[in-house]
C-alpha positions in Angstrom: 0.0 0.0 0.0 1.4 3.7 -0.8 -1.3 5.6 1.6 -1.3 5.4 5.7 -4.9 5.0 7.3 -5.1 6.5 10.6 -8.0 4.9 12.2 -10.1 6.9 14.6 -7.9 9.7 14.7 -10.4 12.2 13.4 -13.1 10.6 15.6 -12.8 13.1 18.2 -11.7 15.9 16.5 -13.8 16.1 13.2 -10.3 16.9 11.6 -9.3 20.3 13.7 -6.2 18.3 14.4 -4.8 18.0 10.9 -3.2 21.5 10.8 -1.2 20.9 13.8 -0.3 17.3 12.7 0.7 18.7 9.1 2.8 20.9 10.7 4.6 19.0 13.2 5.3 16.0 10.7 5.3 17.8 7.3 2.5 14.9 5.9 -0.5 16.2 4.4 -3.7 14.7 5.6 -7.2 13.5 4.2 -10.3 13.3 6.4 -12.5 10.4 5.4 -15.1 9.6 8.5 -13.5 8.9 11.4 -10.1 8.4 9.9 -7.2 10.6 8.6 -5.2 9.2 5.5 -1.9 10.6 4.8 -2.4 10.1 0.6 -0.1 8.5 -1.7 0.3 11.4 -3.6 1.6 12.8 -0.2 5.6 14.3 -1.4 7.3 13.5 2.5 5.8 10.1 2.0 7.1 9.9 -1.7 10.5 11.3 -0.6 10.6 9.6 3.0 11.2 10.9 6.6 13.4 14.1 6.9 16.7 13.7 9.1 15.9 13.7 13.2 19.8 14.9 13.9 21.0 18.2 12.7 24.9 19.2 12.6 27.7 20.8 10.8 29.0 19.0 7.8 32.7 20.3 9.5 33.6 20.7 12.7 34.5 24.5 13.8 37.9 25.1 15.2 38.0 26.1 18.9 40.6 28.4 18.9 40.4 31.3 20.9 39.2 33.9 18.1 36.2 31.3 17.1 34.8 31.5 20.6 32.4 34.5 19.9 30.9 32.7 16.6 31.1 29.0 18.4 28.5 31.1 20.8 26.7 32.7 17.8 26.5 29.7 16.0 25.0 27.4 18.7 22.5 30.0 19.9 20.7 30.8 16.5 21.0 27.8 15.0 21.0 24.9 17.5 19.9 25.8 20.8 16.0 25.4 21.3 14.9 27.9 23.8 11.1 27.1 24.1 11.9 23.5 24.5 15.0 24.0 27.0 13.7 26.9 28.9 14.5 26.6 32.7 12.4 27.5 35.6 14.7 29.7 37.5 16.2 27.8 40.4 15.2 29.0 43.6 18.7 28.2 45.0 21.8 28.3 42.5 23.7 25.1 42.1 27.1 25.6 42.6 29.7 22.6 41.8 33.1 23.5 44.2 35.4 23.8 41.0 39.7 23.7 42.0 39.2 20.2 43.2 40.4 18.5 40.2 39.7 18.0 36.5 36.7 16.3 37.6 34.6 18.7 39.4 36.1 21.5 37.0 33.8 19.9 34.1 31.4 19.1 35.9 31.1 23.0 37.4 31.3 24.3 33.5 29.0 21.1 32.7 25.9 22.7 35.1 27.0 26.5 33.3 26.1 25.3 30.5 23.2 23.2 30.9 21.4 25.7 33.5 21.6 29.2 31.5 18.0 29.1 30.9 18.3 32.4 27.8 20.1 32.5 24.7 21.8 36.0 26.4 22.6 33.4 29.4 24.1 30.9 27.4 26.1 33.1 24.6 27.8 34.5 27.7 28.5 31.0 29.7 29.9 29.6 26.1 32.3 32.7 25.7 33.2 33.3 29.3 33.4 30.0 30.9 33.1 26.7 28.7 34.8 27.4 25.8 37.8 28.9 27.3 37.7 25.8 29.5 37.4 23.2 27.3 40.7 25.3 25.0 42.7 25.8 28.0 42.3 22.7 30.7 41.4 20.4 28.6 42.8 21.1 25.2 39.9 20.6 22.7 40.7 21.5 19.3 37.5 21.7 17.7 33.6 21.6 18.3 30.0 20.0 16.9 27.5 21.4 17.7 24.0 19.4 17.3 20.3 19.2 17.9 17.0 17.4 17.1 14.2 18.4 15.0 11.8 17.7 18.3 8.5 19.1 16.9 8.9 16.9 14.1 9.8 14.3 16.2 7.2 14.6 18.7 5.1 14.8 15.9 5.3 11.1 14.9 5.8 9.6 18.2 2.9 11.6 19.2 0.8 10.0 15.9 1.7 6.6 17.0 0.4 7.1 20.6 -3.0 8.6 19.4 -3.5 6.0 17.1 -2.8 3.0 19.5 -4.4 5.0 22.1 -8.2 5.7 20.6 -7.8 2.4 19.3 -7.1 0.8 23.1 -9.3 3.1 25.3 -11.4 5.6 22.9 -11.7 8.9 21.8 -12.8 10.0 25.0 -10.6 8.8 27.5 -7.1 9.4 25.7 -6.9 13.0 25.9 -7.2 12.7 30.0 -5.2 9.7 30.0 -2.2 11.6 28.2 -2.8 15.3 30.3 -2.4 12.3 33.3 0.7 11.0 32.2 -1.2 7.2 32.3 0.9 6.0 29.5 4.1 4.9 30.4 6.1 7.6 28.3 9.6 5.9 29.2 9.2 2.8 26.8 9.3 5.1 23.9 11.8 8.0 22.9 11.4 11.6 23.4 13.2 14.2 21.4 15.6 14.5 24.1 16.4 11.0 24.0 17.6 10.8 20.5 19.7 13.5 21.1 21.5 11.1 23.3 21.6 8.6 20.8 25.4 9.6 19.4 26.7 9.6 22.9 25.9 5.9 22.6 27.9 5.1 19.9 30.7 7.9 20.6 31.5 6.9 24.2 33.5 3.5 25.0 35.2 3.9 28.8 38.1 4.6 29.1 37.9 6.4 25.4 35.3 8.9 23.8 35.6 9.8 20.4 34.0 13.5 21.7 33.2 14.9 24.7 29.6 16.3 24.8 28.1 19.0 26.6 24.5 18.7 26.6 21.1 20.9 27.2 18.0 19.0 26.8 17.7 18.1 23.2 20.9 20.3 22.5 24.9 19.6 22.8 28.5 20.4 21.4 30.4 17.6 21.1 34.0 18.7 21.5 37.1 17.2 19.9 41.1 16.1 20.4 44.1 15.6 18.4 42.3 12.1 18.0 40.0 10.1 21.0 39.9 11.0 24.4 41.1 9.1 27.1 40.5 8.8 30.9 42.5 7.7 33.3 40.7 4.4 35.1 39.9 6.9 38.4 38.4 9.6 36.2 35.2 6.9 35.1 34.5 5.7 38.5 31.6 6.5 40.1 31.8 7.3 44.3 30.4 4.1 44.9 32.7 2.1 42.6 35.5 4.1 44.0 34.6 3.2 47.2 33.7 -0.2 46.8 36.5 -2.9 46.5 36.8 -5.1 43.3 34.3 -7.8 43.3 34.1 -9.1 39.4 31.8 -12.6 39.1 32.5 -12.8 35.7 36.4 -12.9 34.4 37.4 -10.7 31.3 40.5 -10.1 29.5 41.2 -6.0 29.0 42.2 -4.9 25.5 42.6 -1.3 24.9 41.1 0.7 22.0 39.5 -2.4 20.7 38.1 -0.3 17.9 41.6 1.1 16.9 40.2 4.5 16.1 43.4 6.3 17.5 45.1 5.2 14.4 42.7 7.1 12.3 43.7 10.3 14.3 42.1 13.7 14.4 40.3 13.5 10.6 39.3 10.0 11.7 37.7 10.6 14.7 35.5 13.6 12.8 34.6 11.1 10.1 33.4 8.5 12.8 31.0 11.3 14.5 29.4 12.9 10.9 28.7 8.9 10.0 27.4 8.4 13.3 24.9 11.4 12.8 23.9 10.3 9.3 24.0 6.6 10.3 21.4 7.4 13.6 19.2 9.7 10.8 19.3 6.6 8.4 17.9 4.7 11.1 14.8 6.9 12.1 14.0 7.3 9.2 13.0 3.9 9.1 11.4 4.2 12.4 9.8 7.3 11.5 8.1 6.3 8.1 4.7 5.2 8.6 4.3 2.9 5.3 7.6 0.4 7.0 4.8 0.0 9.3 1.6 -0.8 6.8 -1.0 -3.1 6.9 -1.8 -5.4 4.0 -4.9 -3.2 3.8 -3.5 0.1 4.5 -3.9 0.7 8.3 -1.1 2.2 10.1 0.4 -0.5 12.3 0.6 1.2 15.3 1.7 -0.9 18.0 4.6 -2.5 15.8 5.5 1.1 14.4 6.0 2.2 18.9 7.3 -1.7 20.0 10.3 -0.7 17.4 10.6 2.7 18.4 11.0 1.6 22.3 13.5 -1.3 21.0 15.9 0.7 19.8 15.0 3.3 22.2 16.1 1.0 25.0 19.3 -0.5 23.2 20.9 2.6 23.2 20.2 2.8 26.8 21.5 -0.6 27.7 24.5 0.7 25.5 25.1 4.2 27.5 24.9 2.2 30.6 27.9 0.1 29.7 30.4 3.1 30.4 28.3 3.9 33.1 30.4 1.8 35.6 33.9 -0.2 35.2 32.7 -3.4 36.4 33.2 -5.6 33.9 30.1 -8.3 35.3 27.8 -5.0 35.3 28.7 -4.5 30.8 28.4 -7.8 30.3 24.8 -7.8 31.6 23.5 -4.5 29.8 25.8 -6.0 26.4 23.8 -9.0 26.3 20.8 -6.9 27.6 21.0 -5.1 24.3 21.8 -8.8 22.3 18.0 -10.0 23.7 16.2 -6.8 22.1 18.2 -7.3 19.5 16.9 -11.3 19.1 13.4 -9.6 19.7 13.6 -7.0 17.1 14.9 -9.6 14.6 11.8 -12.3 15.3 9.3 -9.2 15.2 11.0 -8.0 11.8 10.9 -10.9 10.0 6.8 -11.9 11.1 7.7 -15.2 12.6 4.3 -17.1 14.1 3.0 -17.1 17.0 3.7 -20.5 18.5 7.3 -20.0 16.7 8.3 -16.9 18.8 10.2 -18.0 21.7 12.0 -20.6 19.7 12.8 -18.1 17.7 14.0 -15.7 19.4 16.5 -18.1 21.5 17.7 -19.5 18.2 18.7 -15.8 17.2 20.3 -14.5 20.2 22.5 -17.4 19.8 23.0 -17.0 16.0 24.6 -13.4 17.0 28.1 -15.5 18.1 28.5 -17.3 15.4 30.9 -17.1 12.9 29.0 -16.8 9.5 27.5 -13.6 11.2 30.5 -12.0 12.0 31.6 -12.4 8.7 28.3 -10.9 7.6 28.0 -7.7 9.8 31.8 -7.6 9.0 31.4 -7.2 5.1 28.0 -5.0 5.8 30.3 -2.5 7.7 33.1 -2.6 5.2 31.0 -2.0 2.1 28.6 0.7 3.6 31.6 2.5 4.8 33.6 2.4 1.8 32.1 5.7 -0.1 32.4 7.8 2.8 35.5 6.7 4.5 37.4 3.6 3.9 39.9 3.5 6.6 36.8 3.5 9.1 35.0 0.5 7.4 38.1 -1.1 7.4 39.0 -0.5 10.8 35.7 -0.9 12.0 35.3 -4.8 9.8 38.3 -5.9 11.6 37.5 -5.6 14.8 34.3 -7.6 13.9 36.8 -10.2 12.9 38.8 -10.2 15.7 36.0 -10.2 18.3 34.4 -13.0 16.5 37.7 -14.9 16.4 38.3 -14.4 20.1 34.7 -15.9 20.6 35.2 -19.5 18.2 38.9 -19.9 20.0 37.5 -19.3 23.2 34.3 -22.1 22.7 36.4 -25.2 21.7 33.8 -27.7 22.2 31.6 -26.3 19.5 28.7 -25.4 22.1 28.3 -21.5 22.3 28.0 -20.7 26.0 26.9 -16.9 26.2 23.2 -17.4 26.3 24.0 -19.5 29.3 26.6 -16.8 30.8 23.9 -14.9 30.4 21.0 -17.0 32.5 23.7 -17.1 35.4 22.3 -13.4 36.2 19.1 -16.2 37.5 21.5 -17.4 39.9 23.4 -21.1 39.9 20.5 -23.2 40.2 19.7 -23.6 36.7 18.2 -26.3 34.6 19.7 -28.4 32.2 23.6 -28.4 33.6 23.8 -25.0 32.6 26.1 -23.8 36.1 28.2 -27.6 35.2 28.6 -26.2 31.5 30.4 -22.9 32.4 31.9 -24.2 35.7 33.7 -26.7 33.9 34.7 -25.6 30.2 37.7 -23.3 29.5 35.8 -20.9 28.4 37.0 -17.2 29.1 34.6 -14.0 28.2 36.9 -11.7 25.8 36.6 -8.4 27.3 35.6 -6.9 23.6 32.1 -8.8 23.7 31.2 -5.3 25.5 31.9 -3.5 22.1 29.7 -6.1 20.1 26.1 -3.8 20.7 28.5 -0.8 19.3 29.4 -2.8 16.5 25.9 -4.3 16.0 24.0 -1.0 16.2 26.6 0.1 13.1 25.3 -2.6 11.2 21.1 -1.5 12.1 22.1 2.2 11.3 23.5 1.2 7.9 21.4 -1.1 6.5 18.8 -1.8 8.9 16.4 -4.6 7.0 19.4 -6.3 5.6 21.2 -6.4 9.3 17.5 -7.8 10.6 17.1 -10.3 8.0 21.1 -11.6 8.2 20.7 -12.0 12.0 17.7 -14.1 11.3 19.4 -16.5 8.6 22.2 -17.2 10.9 20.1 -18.8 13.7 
């Protein structure tokens, strides 16, 4: 089908609603009864979804003459001030700075985020952050980004109507969203894709940049090539406190991704493909007719199940640099590796009585060797035309990791997915503590890059990742 039936959306509303919706998304809309249709002569449905993730196609040098038009820049082009205005605070924040590198960022990190006015913020850029991140900690030059949030909201927002008149009526679902009776934090906001590159960009001890965010706003700033923090600076005051208790043995390779080779142009290449790569993958998420009916309705519950998948991937994925414990990534890494398994049986329309089969068969099908080889060639020929070294690069550490993993399970049984059920404790079924307690077996640290590595191969190409995952099962 080449049109998009919104059923019930109009049942309410008569159609008022269509200007604000037209606006918001940039789809025209036809009332027919109850329903809207977005038409097939529609040109944004002809074209496709517009990018989410806006950004400079070249990083702007932070040296200490760009400062004022770094400011000028960010304020009139990026920064969103009806959507980040702040209440004032009726008792300043103040972040003791002098105590180390640490509290110093995070002092110029609450300057930033707090000045509530473009006038605020142009001064906090010029006075404070900018010379801070050129002095102390040597930037050389800056990104700045943002979201497209009213488009945005507009199609989560579709989605939501949609499934809500359908669930609960026309007359309940206004209350029920002024209420907050959805629960909003399965599905993205604006403000969560904005976080989407951090994902990607971060991998502790290294960052490719080092962001400063406002709500649905940041500049991501930039080295000679990645960043990296001592051990001390990524601990949390817990996990500095606390002594070393790891469950779950690793091995610890450095700069798995061997992106410090590419040096400064590299690391700039790796953030502008990241943008593109996240935009290439909302559109998809974004464009109602991935998400048709066989008779035109819009399928609204599978169009917000993959919105909150990939919503919550990159949320298992941020977590992972959340802490150094090695047991604590390997949970949210394989985490990530079950919605993955999920997304993959939902993709691909397997039955019913098939699913959970199906889904166990996948997750496993992610270790083996055929599919490294496969998300290794995807990354390597998607890459190619915009930056060779990184698809090279970024296909060899695919190979490596799936090397470590077939040395590393000599009997020919894969043991993650039970490594993974031991978060249930010892007392499992089927020998599964005996099968771990007893093999040679021994994690490779780099597993915890493998969702990095996998979400590369969604953003690029995401049906053809989703249907390679499911023919290696």
């Amino acid at each position: 089908m080449s049109y998009v039936r919104l059923r019930g959306l109009a049942q309410k509303s008569k159609g008022s609603n269509i200007g604000i919706l037209s606006e918001n998304t940039g789809y025209s809309f036809v009332l027919d009864g109850n329903d809207l249709v977005i038409p097939e002569y529609d040109e944004q449905l002809k074209k496709g979804p517009p990018p989410v993730l806006k950004t400079e196609s070249k990083p702007i040098s932070l040296s200490r003459e760009n400062h004022q038009q770094i400011a000028e820049i960010y304020v009139e082009k990026y920064m969103l001030p009806k959507f980040e205005k702040m209440e004032p605070l009726k008792q300043k924040i103040v972040v003791p700075s002098n105590f180390g590198i640490f509290s110093n960022i995070q002092a110029n990190s609450h300057e930033f985020f707090f000045s509530s006015t473009p006038t605020e913020t142009r001064k906090s850029l010029i006075e404070k952050v900018l010379p801070f991140m050129y002095d102390e900690m040597k930037a050389k030059a800056v990104f700045p980004l943002t979201c497209e949030v009213n488009y945005q909201q507009g199609m989560i927002s579709i989605y939501r109507l949609v499934a809500g008149i359908n669930q609960f009526g026309a007359e309940h679902i206004a209350r029920r969203i002024d209420e907050k009776l959805n629960f909003m934090a399965l599905v993205p906001t604006p403000a969560s894709i904005a976080t989407y590159p951090e994902a990607l960009l971060m991998f502790s001890p290294f960052s490719v940049t080092f962001p400063f965010g406002k709500v649905a706003s940041h500049l991501h700033f930039l080295h000679e090539n990645l960043w990296h923090f001592p051990y001390l600076g990524t601990q949390g005051i817990f996990e500095l406190l606390a002594s070393s208790h790891n469950p779950v043995p690793v091995e610890y390779i450095k700069d798995f991704l061997n992106l410090d080779e590419l040096r400064s142009y590299g690391a700039r290449k790796y953030y502008t493909e990241c943008i593109n790569g996240i935009n290439n993958l909302m559109s998809h998420l974004n464009d109602p007719l991935k998400f048709v009916t066989s008779n035109g309705d819009l399928d609204y519950l599978s169009a917000l199940k993959a919105q909150s998948s990939i919503h919550m991937m990159f949320s298992d994925m941020i977590a992972i640099n959340f802490t150094n414990n090695s047991n604590t990534k390997l949970r949210h890494a394989l985490a990530f590796l079950d919605k993955l398994a999920n997304l993959a049986v939902a993709f691909n329309h397997i039955e019913k009585k098939e699913i959970k089969k199906a889904e166990a068969a996948a997750f496993e099908g992610f270790f083996r060797p055929q599919f490294g080889k496969s998300l290794a060639s995807m990354l390597k020929h998607h890459l190619k035309p915009v930056y060779d070294k990184l698809g090279k690069h970024m296909s060899k550490a695919v190979l490596s990791l799936y090397e470590k993993l077939e040395e590393g399970d000599k009997t020919g049984e894969n043991l993650i997915r039970t490594i993974r059920n031991t978060q249930h404790g010892p007392y499992l079924s089927g020998n599964q503590f005996e099968k771990i307690f007893f093999s040679d077996y021994k994690i490779p640290y780099e597993l915890v890059y493998l969702p990095i590595l996998m979400m590369w191969g969604l953003m690029l190409d995401y049906e053809g990742f989703l249907k390679t995952s499911f023919q290696n099962r």
